[in-house]
C-alpha positions in Angstrom: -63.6 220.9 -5.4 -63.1 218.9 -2.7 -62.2 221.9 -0.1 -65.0 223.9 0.3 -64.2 227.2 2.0 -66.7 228.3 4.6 -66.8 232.0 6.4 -69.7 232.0 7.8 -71.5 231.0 11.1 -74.5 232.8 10.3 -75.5 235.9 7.8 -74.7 238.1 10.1 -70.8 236.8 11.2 -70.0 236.2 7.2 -67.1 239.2 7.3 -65.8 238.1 10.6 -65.3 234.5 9.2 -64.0 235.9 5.8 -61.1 237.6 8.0 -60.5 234.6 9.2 -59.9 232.2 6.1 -61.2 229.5 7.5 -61.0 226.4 5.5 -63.0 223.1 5.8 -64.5 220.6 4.0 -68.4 219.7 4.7 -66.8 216.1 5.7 -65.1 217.2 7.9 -67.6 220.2 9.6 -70.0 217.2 9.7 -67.1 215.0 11.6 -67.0 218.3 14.5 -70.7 217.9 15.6 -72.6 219.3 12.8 -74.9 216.7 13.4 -75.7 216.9 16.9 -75.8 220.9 16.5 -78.6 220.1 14.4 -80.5 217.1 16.1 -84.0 217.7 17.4 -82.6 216.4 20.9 -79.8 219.6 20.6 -82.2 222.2 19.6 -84.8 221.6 22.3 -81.6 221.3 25.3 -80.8 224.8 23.8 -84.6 226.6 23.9 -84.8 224.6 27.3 -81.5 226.7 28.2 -82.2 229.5 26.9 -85.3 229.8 28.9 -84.0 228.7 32.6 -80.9 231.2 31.9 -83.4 234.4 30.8 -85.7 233.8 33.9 -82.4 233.1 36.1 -81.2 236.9 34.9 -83.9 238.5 35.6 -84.1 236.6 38.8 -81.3 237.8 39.7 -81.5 241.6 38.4 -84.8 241.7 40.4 -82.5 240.7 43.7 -80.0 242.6 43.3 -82.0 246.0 42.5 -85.0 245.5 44.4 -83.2 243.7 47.9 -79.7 243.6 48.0 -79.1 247.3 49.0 -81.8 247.1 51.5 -81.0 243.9 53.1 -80.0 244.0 56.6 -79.2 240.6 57.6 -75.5 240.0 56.3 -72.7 241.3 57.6 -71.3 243.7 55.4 -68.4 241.6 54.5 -70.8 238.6 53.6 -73.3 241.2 51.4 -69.9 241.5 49.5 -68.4 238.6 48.3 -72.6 237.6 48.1 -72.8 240.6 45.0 -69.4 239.2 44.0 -71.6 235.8 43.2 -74.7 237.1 42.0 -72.5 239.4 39.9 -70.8 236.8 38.0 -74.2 234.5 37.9 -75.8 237.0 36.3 -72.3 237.2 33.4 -72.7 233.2 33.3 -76.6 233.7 32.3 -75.9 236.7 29.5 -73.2 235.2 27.9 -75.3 231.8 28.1 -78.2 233.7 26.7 -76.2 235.1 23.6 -74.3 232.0 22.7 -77.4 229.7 23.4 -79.4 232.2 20.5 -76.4 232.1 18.6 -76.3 228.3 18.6 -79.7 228.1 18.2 -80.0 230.3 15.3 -77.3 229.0 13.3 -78.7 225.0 13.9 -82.1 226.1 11.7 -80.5 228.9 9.0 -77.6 227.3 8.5 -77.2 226.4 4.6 -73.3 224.3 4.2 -72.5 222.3 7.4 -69.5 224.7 7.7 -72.1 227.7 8.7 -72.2 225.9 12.1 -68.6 226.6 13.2 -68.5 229.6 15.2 -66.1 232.7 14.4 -62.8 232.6 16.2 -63.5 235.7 17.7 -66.9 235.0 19.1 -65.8 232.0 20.6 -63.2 233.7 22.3 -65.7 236.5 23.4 -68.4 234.5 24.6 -66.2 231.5 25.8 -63.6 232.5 27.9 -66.6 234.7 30.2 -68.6 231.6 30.5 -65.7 229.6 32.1 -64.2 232.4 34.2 -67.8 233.4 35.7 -68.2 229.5 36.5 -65.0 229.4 38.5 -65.6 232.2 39.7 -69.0 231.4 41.6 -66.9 228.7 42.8 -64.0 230.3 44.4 -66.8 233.2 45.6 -68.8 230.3 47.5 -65.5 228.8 48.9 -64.7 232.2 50.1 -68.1 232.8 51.7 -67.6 229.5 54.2 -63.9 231.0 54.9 -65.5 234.4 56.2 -68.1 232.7 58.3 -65.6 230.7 59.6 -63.3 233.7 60.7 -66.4 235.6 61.2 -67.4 232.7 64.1 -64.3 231.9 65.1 -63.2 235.8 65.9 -66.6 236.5 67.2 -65.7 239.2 69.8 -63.4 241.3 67.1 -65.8 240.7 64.0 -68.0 243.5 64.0 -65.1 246.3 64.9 -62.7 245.0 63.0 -62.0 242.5 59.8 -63.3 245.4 57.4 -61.0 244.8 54.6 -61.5 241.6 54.8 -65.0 241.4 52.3 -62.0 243.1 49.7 -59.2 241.0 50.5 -61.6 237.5 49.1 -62.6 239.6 46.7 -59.4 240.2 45.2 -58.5 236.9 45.8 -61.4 235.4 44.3 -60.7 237.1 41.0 -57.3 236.4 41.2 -57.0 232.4 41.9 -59.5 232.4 39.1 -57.4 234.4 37.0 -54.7 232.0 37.2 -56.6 229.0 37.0 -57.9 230.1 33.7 -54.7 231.5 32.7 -53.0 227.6 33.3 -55.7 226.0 31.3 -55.7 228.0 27.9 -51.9 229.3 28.3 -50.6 229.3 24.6 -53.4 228.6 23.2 -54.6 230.2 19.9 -57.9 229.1 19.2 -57.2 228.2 15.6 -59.0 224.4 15.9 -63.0 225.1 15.0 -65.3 225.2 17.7 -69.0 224.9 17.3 -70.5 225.5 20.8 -69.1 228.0 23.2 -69.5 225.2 25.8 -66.4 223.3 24.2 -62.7 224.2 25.5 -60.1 223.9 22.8 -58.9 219.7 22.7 -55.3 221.0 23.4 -56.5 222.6 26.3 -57.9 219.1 28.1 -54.4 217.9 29.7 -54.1 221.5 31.6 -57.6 221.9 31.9 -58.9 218.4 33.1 -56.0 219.1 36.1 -57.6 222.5 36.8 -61.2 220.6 36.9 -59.9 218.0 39.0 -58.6 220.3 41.9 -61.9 222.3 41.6 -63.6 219.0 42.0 -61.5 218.5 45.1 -62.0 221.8 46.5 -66.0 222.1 46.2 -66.2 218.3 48.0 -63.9 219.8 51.0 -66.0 223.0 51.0 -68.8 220.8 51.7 -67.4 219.0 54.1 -66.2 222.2 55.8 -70.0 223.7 55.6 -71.3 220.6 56.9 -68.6 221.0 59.8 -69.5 224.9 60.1 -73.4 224.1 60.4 -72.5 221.3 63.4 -70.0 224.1 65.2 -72.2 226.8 64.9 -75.2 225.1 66.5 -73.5 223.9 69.0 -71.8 227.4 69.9 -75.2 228.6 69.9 -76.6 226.0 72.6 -73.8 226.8 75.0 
């Protein structure tokens, strides 16, 4: 038969991918990247991968244990939204761990070309973290410069007051990302077959290539506005 039906990403996903009824041809599985999931030049970008994200975790497990609580030099607001970041680095490197074995695994024990295709829910699971912890470092760091900014520009008042403020980025920081992520996959349900967690669904690129674009935008302002912050608070400390 020309439709071959494939369930299976790897042995241990087969009654997830059953559930879903899934079927595909080996044409067309071959047409969504099974040959560059299997490439030599795929595999060793995923060990190389796996390894800087496994030493970045427990990188940053070691700083957050060992001499975040202890640390004295932030202000309390700043030690904040800084736990906010290394929080969601340290989501971004689990969820990049588990999908970059899951990838990894399924490129050299996969049998059909339809074994590479990953289970709707998995994708979903693994997915949607990795692109909501990347955003959210984003907004976190954009957040960081607007407190030192307040924090130098209300220099008298600072250190009394502003205490919700560490909360108040927070919040927003999760919520703007929230929303961002809720514009780029709004109605979508996942149905197309993805074969690396990396990928957003192709209905999603009109919304999301906007969202990408204004993120691009606001990381090249935040730069400028760091650059300006270094230059300002030099100066404020020569005078």
């Amino acid at each position: 038969s020309d439709h071959n039906i494939c369930f299976a990403a790897a042995d241990y996903s087969m009654a997830t991918l059953q559930s879903q009824q899934r079927s595909l041809t080996e044409d067309s599985c071959k047409e969504l990247g099974v040959l560059v999931a299997t490439s030599t030049y795929y595999r060793v970008s995923l060990l190389f991968a796996l390894t800087i994200s496994t030493f970045s975790a427990a990188a940053m497990i070691h700083f957050m244990i060992r001499y975040y609580g202890s640390s004295l030099l932030f202000h309390r607001n700043l030690k904040m939204l800084y736990f906010l970041l290394s929080l969601f680095c340290l989501t971004f490197d689990v969820f990049n761990i588990i999908v970059k074995v899951h990838h990894l695994t399924v490129s050299f024990l996969f049998v059909s070309p339809c074994e590479i295709i990953m289970p709707k829910a998995f994708f979903i699971a693994t997915s949607l973290p990795i692109f909501y912890s990347v955003g959210a470092v984003q907004f976190a760091q954009m957040f960081m410069i607007a407190e030192r900014w307040i924090a130098i520009i209300f220099v008298r008042d600072y250190e009394s007051g502003y205490k919700k403020l560490g909360p108040a980025l927070i919040a927003a920081t999760v919520i703007i990302n929230g929303c961002s992520m809720y514009i780029m996959y709004y109605g979508e349900t996942f149905d197309a077959p993805q074969w690396n967690a990396r990928l957003m669904p192709s209905t999603t690129y009109p919304r999301s290539s906007v969202v990408l674009l204004t993120l691009l935008i606001l990381n090249f302002i935040s730069l400028l506005v760091t650059i300006a912050l270094y230059v300002f608070s030099r100066k404020r400390r020569k005078t």
